[in-house]
C-alpha positions as CSV (number, residue, x, y, z in Angstrom):
1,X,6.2,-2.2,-60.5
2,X,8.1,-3.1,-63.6
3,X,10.8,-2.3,-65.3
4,X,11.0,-3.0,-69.4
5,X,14.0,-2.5,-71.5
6,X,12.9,-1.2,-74.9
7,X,16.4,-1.5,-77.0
8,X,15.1,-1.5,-80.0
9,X,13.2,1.9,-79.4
10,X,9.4,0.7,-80.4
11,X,7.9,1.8,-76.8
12,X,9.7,5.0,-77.4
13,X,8.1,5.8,-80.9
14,X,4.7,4.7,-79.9
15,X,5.0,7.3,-76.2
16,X,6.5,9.9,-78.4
17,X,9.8,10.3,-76.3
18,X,11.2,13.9,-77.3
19,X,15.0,12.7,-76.1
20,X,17.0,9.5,-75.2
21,X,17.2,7.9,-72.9
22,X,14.1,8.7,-71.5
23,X,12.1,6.4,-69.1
24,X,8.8,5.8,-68.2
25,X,7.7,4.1,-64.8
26,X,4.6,1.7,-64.9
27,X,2.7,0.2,-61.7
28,X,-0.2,-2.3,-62.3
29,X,-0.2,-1.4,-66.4
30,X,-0.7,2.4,-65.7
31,X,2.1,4.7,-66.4
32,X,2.9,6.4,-62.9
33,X,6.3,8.4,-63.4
34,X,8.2,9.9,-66.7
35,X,11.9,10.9,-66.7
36,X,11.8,14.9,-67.4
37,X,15.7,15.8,-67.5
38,X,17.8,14.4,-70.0
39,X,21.3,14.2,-68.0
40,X,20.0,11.6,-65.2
41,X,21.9,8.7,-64.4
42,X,20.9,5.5,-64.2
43,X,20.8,5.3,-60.5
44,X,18.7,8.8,-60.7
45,X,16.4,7.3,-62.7
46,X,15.7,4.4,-60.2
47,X,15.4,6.6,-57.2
48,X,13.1,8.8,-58.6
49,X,10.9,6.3,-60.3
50,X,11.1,4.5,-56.6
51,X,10.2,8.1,-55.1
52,X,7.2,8.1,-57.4
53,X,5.4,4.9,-56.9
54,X,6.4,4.0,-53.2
55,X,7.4,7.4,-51.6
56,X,10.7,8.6,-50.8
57,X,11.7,7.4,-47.4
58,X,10.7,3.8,-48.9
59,X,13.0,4.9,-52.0
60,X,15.7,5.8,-49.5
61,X,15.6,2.2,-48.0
62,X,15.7,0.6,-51.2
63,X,18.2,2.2,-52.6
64,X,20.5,1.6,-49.7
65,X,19.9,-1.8,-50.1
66,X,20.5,-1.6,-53.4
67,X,24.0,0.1,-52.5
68,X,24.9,-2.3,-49.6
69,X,24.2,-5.6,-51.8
70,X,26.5,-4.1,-54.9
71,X,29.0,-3.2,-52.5
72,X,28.6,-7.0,-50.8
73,X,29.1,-8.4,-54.1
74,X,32.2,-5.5,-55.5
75,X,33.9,-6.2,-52.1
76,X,32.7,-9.3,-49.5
77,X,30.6,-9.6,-46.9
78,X,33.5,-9.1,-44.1
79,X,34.0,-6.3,-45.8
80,X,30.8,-4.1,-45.9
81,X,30.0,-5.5,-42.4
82,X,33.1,-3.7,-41.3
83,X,31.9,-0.7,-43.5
84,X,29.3,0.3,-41.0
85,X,29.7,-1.3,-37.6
86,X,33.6,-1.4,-37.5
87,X,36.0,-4.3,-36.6
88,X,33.5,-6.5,-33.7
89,X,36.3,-8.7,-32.1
């Protein structure tokens, strides 16, 4: 799975990309996923893409631990572990 940034637009002109930002999702060199709607997010992107190449209950998990590792970092450890299993003392 990879993920390429193409800032300067080249990989776009040579896939003939009809909007921006428009992604396209490669596994092993072969292209597996391309973003249809123009008004996803970035987030949307991911899960889709994830939903694509590893199915969506492994998307799911990823993206949750995606979510819980931002959140760790935005707001503590102590924090996120009193998110979802409450105050343990």
């Amino acid at each position: 799975m990879s993920l390429v940034a193409d800032e300067g637009g080249e990989i776009a002109r040579r896939l003939n990309a009809f909007f921006v930002p428009r992604a396209y999702g490669f596994e092993g060199g072969k292209l597996v996923w391309v973003q249809r709607e123009g008004n996803l997010g970035e987030v949307e992107i991911l899960e889709r893409f994830f939903e694509a190449v590893k199915g969506r209950e492994k998307a799911w998990l990823l993206i949750d631990a995606w979510s819980r590792e931002m959140r760790e970092k935005a707001w503590g450890k102590s924090l996120v572990s009193l998110e979802k299993g409450g105050d343990k003392r």
